[in-house]
Residue frames relative to the residue before (quaternion, step in Angstrom):
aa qw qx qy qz dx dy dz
X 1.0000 0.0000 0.0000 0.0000 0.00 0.00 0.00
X 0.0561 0.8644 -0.4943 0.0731 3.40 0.09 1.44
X 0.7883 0.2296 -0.0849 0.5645 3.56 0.98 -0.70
X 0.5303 -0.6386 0.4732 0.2953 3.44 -1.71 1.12
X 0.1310 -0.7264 0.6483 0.1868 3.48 -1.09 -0.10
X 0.0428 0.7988 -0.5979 0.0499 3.76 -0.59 0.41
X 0.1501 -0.8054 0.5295 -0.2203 3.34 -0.11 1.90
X 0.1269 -0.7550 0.6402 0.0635 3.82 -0.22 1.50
X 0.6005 -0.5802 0.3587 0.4173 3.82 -1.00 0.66
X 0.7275 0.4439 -0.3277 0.4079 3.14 -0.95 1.75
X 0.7078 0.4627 -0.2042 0.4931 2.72 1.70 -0.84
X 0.2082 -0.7681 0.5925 0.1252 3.38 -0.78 0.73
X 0.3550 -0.6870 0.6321 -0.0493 2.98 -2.28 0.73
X 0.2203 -0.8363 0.4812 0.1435 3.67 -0.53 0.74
X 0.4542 -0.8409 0.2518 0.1527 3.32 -0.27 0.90
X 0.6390 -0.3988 0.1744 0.6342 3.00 2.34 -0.43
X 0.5548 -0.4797 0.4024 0.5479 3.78 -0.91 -0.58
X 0.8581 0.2325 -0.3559 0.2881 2.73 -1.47 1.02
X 0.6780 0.4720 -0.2563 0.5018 3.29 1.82 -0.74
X 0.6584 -0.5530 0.3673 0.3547 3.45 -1.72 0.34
X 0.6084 -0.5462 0.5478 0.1776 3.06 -1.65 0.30
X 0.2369 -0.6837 0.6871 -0.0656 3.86 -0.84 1.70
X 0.1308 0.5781 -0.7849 0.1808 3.32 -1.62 1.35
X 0.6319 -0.5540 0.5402 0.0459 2.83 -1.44 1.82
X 0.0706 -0.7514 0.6518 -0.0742 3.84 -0.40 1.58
X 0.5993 -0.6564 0.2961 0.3497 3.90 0.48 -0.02
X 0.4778 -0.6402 0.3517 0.4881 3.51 -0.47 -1.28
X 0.4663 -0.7446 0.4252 0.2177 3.40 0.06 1.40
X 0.7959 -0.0730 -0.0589 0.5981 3.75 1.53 -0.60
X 0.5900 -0.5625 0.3043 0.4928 3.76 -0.28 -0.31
X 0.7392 0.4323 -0.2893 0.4279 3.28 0.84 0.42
X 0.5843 0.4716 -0.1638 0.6399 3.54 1.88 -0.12
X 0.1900 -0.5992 0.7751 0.0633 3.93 -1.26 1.03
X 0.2255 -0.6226 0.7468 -0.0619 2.87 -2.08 0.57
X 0.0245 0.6860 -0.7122 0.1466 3.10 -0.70 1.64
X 0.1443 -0.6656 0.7214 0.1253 3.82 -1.53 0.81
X 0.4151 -0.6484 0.6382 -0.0037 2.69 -1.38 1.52
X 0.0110 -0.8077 0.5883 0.0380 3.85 -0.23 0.76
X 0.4328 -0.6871 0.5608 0.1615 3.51 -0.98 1.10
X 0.7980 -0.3489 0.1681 0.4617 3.81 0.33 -1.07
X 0.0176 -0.7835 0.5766 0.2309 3.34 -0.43 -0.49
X 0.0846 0.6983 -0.7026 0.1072 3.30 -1.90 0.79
X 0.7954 -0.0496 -0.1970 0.5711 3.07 -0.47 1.99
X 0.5520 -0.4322 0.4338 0.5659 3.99 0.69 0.16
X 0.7731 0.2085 -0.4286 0.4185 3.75 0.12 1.19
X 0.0590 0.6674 -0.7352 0.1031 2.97 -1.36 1.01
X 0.3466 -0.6406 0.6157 0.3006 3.46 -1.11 -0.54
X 0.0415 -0.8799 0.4719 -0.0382 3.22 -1.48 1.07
X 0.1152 -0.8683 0.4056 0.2615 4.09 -0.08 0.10
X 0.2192 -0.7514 0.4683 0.4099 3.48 -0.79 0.03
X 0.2186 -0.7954 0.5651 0.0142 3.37 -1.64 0.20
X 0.4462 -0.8273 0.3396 -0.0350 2.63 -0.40 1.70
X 0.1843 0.7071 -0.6822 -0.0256 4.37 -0.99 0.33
X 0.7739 -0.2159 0.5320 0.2672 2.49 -2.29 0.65
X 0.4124 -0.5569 0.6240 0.3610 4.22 -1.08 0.88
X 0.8478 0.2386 -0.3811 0.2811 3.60 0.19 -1.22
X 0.4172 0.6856 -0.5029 0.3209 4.02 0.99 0.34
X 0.1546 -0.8280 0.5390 0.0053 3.53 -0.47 1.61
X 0.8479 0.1881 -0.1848 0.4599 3.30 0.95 -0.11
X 0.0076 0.7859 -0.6080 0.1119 3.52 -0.27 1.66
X 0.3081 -0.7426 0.5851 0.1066 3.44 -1.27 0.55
X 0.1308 0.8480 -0.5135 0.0120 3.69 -0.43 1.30
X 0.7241 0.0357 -0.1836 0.6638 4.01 -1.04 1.22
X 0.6651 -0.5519 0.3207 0.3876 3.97 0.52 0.91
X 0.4054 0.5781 -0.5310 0.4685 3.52 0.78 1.06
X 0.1434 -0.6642 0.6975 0.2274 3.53 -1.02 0.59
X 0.0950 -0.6782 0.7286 0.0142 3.34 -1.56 1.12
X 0.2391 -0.6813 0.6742 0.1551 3.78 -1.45 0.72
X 0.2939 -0.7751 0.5573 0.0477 3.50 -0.88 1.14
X 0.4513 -0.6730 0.5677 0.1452 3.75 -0.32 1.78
X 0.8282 -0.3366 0.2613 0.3641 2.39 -0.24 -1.34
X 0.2986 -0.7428 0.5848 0.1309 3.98 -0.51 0.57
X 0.2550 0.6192 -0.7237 0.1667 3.42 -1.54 1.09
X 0.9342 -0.1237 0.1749 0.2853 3.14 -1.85 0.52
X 0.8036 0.1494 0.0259 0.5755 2.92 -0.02 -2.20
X 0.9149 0.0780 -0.0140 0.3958 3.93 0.53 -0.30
X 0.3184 -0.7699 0.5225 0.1811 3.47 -1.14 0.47
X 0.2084 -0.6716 0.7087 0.0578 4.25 -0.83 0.60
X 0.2047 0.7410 -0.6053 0.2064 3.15 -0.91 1.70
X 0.4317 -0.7643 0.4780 0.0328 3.09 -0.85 1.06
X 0.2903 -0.7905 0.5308 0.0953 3.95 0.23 1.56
């Protein structure tokens, strides 16, 4: 985990070759993050799910990347690749 990542809702993040694509969905309540897990895309379709943590869960692990979660709010999310 060398490098920060800071993802306002909407914004999205590639995880590397071969892996999926992460976009920052907000917090559905004040106690729950939202991360979207995108599968692919070709022509503006693909297919995606969201997924969902605990605010105070700092370490979550998405398409076999481990990611540490700074910090989590509303409008954005600080994560550490």
């Amino acid at each position: 985990m060398n490098s920060t990542v800071v993802l306002s809702v909407g914004d999205s993040y590639h995880l590397g070759t071969g892996k999926d694509h992460i976009i920052y969905a907000g917090m559905p309540s004040d106690k729950i993050y939202s991360i979207v897990q995108k599968k692919w895309e070709f022509f503006y379709r693909g297919f995606a799910w969201n997924l969902f943590f605990p605010r105070e869960q700092s370490e979550i692990r998405v398409d076999g990347i481990n990611l540490l979660v700074e910090k989590a709010d509303p409008q954005q999310i600080v994560l550490r690749v």
